[in-house]
N, C-alpha and C positions, 0 to 999 in steps of 0.2 A: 715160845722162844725161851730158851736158857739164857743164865747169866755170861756165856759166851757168845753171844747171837748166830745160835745156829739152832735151825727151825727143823722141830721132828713132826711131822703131818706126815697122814699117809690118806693115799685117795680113794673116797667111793665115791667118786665128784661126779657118776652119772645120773641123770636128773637132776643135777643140782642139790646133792642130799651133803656136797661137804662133810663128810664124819672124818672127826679128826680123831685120832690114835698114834699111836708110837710108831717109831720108822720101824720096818719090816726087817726080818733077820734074815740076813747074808741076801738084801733083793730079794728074797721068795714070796717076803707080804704075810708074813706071819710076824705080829710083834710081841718082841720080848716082854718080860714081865719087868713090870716097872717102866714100859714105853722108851729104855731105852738101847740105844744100838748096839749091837755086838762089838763094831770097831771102835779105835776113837776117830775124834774129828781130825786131829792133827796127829803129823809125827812127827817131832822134837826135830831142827837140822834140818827140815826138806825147805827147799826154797820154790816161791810158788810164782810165777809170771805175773799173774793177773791180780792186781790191787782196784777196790772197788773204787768209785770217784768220792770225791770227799762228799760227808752226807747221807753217802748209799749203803746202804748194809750193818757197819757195824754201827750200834745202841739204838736203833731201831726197835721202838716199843710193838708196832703194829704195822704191816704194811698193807698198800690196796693197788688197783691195777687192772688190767685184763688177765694176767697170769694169776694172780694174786685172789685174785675175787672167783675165779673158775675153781680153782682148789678149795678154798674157802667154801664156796656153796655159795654165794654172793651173785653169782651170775652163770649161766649154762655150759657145760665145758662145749668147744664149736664140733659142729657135727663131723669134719673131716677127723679130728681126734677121737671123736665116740666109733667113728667106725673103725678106729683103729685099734678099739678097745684100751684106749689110754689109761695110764694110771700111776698119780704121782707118789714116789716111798720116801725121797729126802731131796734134800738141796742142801747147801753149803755157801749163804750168798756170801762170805767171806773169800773165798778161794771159788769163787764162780764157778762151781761142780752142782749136778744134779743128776738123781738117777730117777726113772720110771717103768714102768714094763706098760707093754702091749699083747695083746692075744692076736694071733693068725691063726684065723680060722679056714674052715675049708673052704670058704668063698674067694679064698687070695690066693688058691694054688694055681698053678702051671700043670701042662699035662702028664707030666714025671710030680707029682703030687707032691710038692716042694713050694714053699711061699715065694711069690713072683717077685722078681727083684723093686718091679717098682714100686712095691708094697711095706719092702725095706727100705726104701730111700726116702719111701714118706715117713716112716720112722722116725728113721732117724732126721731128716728135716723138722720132724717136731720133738727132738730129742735138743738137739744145738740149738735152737730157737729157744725151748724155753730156759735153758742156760741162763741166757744171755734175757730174757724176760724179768726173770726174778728179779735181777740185780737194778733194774730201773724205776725209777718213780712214777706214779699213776698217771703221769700227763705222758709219759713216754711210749715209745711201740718199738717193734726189730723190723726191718725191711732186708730179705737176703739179699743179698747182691749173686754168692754164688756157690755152689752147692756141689762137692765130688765126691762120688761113693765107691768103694771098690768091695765086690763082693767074693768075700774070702772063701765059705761054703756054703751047700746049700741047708737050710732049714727045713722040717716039716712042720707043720700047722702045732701051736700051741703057746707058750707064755714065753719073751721076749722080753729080756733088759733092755735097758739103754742108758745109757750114762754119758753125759756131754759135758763139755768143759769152755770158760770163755780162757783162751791161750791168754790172749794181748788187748787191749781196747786202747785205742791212742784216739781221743775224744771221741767224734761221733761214728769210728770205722773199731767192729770189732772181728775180730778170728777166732774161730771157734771151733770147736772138734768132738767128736760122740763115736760111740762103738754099740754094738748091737751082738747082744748073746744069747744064749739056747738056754734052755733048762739047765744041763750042765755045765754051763759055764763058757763056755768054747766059744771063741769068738767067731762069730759069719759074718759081721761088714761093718767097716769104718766110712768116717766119713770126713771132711774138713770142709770150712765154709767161713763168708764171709761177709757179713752182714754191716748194716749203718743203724744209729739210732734215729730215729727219727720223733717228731712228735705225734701224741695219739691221735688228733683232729684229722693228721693228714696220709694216714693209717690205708683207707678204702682208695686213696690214689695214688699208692704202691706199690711196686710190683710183688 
């Protein structure tokens, strides 16, 4: 974490091997020299919806968590994210933004050899969730409430952004939103959703 509190980790969180490194250049997962980004974190004038709750995010020495600990290496990333071939490049729990990539491989295509739509919705479902993940304390969890994607084009099998954002959180109900890109950039599917905070204990009796 920099003296700004914005955290550069990038992920080889399978097995639980946590290696931490400099966020990836332009999302590709290649880090700059010197670990850090190509852009900055902020841009001077933009105004940003989402303020984290008092306590959360900013002068945070160290944080833990189910999000937090998966990245970290601290705990096993969940298997529906490993078959998604997940992988975290930054967050911004400041401005509740986070970006990761996912691989579609040829076990998610459709018969026109295109990744299956439902295979982007889970995606992105774990694209806006962990958004909205980072920004909460280790006793906390995200329960979606609800979940719309619309799919802009189709994809073929290989390495997949994703970048989600928390819009608004008005106590325990937040809005959230993520998008989903190609190699080149292009965007193939958004998404918006609407999740509650809840506590971690009560997590497994959630929808």
């Amino acid at each position: 974490m920099d003296k700004t509190g914005h955290f550069d980790l990038c992920a080889d969180v399978f097995g639980g091997l946590g290696r931490r490194c400099g966020a990836s250049e332009a999302g590709r997962g290649h880090p700059r020299k010197g670990g850090r980004r190509s852009r900055p974190r902020r841009t001077a004038g933009v105004s940003v919806a989402y303020e984290p709750p008092v306590g959360e995010g900013v002068g945070m020495v160290a944080r833990t968590g189910p999000f937090w600990d998966g990245v970290e290496g601290r705990a096993p990333i969940p298997p529906a994210a490993a078959t998604l071939g997940f992988e975290f490049i930054d967050v911004d729990i400041d401005n509740g933004t986070i970006e990761v990539a996912f691989t579609g491989t040829e076990d998610f295509v459709n018969p026109a050899g295109n990744v299956l739509g439902a295979f982007l919705a889970a995606m992105l479902y774990d694209t806006v969730g962990p958004a909205l993940l980072a920004t909460l304390g280790p006793d906390q969890f995200q329960s979606t409430a609800e979940l719309k994607v619309n799919f802009l084009r189709p994809v073929r099998p290989g390495r997949i952004i994703g970048k989600g954002r928390v819009v608004h959180r008005n106590g325990d109900l937040a809005f959230l939103e993520g998008t989903l890109a190609d190699s080149e950039g292009a965007t193939i599917a958004t998404a918006s959703a609407t999740a509650r905070v809840i506590p971690l204990d009560q997590a497994a009796t959630q929808p």
